[in-house]
N, C-alpha and C positions, 0 to 999 in steps of 0.2 A: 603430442601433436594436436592440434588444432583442427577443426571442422576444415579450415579454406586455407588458403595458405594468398601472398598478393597475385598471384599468378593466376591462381583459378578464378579470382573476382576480376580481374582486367578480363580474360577469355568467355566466364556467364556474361558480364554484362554487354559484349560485342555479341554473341551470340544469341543472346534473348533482346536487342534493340532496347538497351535501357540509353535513354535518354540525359534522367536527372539523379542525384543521388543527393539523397537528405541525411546531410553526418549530425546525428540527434546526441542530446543532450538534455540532462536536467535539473532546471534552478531550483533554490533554497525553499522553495514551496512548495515542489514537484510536479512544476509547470513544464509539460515536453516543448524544446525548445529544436529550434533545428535551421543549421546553416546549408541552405541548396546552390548545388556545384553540378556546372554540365560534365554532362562524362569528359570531358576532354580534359577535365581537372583530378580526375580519380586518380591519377599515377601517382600526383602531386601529396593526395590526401592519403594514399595506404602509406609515405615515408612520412607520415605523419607533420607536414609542412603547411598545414591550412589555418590562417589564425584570424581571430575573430577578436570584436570589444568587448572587454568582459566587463565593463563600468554600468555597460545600458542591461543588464543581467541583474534581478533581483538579488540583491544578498552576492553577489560575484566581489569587485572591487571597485578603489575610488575609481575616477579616471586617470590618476597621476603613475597608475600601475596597473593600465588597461587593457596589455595585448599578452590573448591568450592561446593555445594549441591544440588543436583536437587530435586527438590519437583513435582512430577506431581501434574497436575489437572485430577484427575481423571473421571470428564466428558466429557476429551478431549479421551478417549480410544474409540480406533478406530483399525479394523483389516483391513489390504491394501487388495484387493482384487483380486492381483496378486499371483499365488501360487508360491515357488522355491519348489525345488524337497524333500525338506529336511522337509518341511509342512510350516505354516505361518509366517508373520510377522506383530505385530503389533507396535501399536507405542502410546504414553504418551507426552502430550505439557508440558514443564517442568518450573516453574518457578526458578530461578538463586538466590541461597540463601547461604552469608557468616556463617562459623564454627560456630559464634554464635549465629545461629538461625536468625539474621535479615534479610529481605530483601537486596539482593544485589544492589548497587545505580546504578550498570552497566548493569542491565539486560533490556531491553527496553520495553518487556512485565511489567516489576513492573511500566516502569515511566507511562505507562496508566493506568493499575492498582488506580495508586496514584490522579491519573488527575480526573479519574470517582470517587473517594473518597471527592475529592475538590467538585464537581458537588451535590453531594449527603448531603454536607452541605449547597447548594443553594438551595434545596429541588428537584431536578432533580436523578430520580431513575435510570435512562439509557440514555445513547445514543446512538440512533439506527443508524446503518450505511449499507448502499447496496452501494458497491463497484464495479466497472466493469473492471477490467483491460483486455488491450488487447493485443496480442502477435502475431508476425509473424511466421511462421515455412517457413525452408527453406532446400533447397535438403543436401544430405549428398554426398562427393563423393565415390570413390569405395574403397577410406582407410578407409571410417567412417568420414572424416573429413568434416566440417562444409564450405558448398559454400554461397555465397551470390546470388545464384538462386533459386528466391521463386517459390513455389508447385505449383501458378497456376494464374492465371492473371485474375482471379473473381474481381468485384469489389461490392458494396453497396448491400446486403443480395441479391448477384447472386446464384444459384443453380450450382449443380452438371448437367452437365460435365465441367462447366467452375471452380467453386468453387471443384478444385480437393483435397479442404480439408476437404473435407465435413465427408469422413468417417471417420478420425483421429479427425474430434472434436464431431463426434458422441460418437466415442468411449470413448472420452474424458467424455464426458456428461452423458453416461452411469458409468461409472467406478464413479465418483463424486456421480452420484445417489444411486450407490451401499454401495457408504460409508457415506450416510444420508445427503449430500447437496440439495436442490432444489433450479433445476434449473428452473429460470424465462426464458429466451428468450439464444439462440444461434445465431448466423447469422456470414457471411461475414464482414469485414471493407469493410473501401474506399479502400483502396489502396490493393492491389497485394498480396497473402499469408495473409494477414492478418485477421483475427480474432479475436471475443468477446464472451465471455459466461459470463451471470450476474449471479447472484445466489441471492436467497431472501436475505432481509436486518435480520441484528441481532445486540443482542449488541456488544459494541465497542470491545472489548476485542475476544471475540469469532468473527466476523468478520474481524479482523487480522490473529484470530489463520487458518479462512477458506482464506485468502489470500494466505498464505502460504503454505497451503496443497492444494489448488488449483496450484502454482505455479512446488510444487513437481508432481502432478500426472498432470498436462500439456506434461512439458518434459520428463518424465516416457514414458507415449504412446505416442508422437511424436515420441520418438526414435527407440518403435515397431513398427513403421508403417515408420519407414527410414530417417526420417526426425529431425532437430533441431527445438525447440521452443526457441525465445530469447523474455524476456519482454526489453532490451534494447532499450529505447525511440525512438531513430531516426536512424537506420540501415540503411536507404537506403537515399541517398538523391532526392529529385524531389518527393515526396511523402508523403502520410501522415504519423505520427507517431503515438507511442503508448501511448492510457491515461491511466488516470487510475478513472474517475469521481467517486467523493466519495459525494454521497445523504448523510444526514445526517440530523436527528432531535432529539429532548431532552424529554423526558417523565415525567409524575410526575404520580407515578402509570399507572392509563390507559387510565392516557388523554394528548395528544402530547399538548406539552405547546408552540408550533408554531405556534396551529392553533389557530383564532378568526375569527369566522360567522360574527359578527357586521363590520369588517375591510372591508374594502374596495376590499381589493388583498385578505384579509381570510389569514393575518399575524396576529399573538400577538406581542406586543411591544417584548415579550421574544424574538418573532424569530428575529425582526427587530435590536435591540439589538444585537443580536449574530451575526446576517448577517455583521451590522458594524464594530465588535472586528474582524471576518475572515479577512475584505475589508481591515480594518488598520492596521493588521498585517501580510497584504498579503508576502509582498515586504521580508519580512525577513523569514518567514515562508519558501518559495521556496528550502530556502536549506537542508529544511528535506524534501517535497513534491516533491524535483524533483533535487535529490543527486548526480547528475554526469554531466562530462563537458557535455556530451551529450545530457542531459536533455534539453539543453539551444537552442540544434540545432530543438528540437522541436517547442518551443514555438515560434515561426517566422509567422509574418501574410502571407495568403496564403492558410493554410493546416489545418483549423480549430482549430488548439488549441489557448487558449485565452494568449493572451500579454499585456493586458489591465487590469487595478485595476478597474471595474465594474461590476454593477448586471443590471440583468432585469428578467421579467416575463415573455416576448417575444420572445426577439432573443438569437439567440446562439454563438454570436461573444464575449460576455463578463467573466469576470472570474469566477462569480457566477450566473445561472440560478437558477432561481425557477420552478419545474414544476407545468404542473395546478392543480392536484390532492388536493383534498381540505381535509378536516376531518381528522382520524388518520395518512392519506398520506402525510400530509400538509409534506415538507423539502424542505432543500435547495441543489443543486448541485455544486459543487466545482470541477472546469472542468482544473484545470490546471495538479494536482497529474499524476507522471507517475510511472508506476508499477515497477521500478529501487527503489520507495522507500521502508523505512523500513517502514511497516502498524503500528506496533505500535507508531513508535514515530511522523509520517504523522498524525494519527487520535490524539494524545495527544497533538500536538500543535494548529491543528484545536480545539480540545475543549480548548485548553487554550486560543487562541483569543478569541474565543466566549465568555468564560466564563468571559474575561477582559471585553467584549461588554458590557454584561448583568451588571456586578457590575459598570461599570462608565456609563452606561447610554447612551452610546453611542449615536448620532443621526445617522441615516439612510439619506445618502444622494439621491437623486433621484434618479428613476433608468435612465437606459440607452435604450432607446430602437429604436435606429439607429442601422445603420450594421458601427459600429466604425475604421472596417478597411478602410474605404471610408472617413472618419473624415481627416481633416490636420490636423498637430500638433496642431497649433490655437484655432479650434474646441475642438479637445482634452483639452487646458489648459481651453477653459471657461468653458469646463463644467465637470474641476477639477477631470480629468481620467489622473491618474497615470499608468506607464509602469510597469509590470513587470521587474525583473529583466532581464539581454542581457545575464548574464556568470555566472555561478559557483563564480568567484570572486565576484562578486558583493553580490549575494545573503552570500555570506559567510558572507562580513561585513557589510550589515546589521542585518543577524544574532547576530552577536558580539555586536550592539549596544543593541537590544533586550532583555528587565533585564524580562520582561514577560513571555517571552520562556524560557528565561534563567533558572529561576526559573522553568519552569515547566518541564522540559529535565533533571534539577537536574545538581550541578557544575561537576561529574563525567562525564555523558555523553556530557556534554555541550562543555568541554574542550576536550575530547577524539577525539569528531566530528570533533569540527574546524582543529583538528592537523592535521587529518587523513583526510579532502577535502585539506585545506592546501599544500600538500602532491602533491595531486591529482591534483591540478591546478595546481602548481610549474610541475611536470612532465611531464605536458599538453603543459605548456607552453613553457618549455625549449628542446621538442623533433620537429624535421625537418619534416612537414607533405608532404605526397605526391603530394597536391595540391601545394603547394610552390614550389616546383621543376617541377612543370606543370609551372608554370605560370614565375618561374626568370630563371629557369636554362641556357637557351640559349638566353632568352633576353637581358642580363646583361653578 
């Protein structure tokens, strides 16, 4: 059974004066998109009867096969906690369903949906995911407009007065708490403005739907409190960027099938397995985990994010940590994702490598546990650590080689993707950056 059932969500929202109800969704980019309905319409929308154009939807459909259906999950009902004058508003995570009742092959929430189905015929009940993305906030000027002067020049879990954002991610953390997240840890980043708030792990699917809702109620109260939040990977340059480490482990009922006492490290071949399908389908993987040109201005050694195809149990230069935490804790950490990505199809293709791991048996090559940025290339080749991808392009076409992903992204979203980076890189590439007119304009 279910958190709500349609009954108790017609009775909460009579009860608490909700107003409007926003049935959310999200496009091929993992932009939160969302159709608003007065309550008068909420009966209509729990028999799932509300339909919307799916043509004017990034990556959705042409027009000629443009009407779509939202299905809430109705254990995603949740009242925002901000009041408008008019009374509440709450809101419904909706899954993306064609006229005749099937699944839509474009909604990105079904392709994980589909992926934790695949898992569940490997005997794995869940996969548990604790997310951490982090975001900068930066001053607004006196139009409202968005400056690139951040809030305050704190650095590594510095305090208030110097971490001048400390009340806006307080507020932040309360407001989250008030709509049933728990929060694990808040602090400072390294770098300037910047900021983290984890929140517990959950399964895969509802730890996207809390990325998301995380991401909306960020820049909600950043911007009461004056300020922009951007998850935008690398905003500033000469500084650290933003990740998004995504922990992750596989359940069979209610024993983490990662963990083995006998093991040495207190790995299961399971987890070691799945560590290898991540490691070997890093390189292509990058273009759903870290989806924009920008993404790529992160990954640069220097600023801690990993550039490297390695693991270790040790250190933190490499692309996969393990932490120490042993027993049900047992996962692994996946430290490259930045929070530009879309959570559904970022966690659907991390289980699709792993779950490649797991069925071929993968071998676990050793770990790494130098500080790899101090490695020469040399070093690098003998001890067979592959680069991440350098560009968006790159990762785009090894995406494309990719029939693993492929298949697990489904041929609609797979093809929608590549057009729509495609796109993005071509644009990237053919517009005159302000650095190039620093450096040729009067030299040449």
């Amino acid at each position: 059974m279910g958190k709500y059932t349609k009954e108790d969500i017609l009775k909460i929202a009579k009860e608490e004066d909700v107003r409007y109800i926003r049935l959310q969704f999200t496009d091929l980019l993992g932009t939160v998109k969302n159709v608003e309905i007065p309550v008068s319409q909420l009966p209509k929308a729990l028999d799932n009867k509300i339909m919307f154009d799916g043509s004017s939807i990034e990556g959705f459909v042409r027009i000629e096969e443009s009407d779509m259906y939202l299905y809430p999950d109705l254990d995603t009902w949740l009242i925002f906690p901000w009041e408008l004058e008019e009374g509440k508003v709450a809101r419904l995570i909706c899954d993306v369903y064609n006229p005749d009742g099937t699944p839509f092959a474009g909604d990105p929430r079904g392709v994980l949906k589909r992926m934790l189905k695949e898992a569940e015929t490997l005997g794995f009940t869940a996969m548990n995911v604790g997310p951490e993305p982090e975001f900068f906030l930066f001053k607004l000027d006196e139009k409202g407009n968005t400056t690139l002067e951040v809030n305050d020049q704190g650095g590594y879990f510095d305090l208030a007065p110097t971490d001048l954002g400390e009340n806006c991610r307080r507020d932040i953390v309360l407001t989250l708490e008030k709509m049933g997240f728990e929060i694990e840890a808040s602090h400072h980043e390294v770098a300037p403005g910047q900021h983290e708030i984890d929140f517990k792990y959950a399964n895969a699917v509802t730890a996207a739907d809390y990325i998301q809702t995380f991401k909306v109620v960020v820049k909600n109260v950043a911007k009461q409190h004056g300020l922009h939040a951007t998850f935008m990977p690398k905003p500033l340059f000469g500084v650290n960027g933003s990740g998004m480490h995504c922990h992750q482990s596989l359940f069979r009922g209610e024993e983490n099938a990662f963990y083995d006492e006998q093991d040495e490290l207190g790995l299961s071949d399971t987890a070691k397995q799945y560590l290898a399908g991540i490691l070997y389908h890093a390189r292509a993987m990058a273009a759903i985990t870290n989806p924009t040109v920008n993404s790529y201005k992160r990954l640069v050694p220097g600023y801690e994010a990993p550039c490297y195809v390695a693991w270790s149990a040790k250190n933190r230069s490499p692309l996969v940590r393990v932490p120490a935490s042993r027993g049900l804790s047992t996962r692994i950490e996946l430290r490259n994702p930045d929070p530009s990505a879309n959570p559904y199809l970022a966690l659907a293709v991390m289980l699709a490598a792993g779950l490649d791991g797991i069925k071929k048996k993968l071998p676990l090559v050793p770990p790494t546990n130098q500080n790899i940025y101090t490695m020469t290339e040399e070093e690098r080749k003998e001890n067979r650590i592959d680069s991440l991808p350098s560009t968006l392009k790159e990762a785009i076409e090894e995406l494309k080689q990719n029939e693993v992903l492929k298949k697990a992204l489904g041929e609609h979203i797979f093809a929608r993707f590549i057009e729509a980076k495609e796109i993005e890189w071509d644009m990237f590439r053919t517009q005159v950056h302000p650095w190039e007119r620093d450096q040729y304009l009067t030299a040449y």
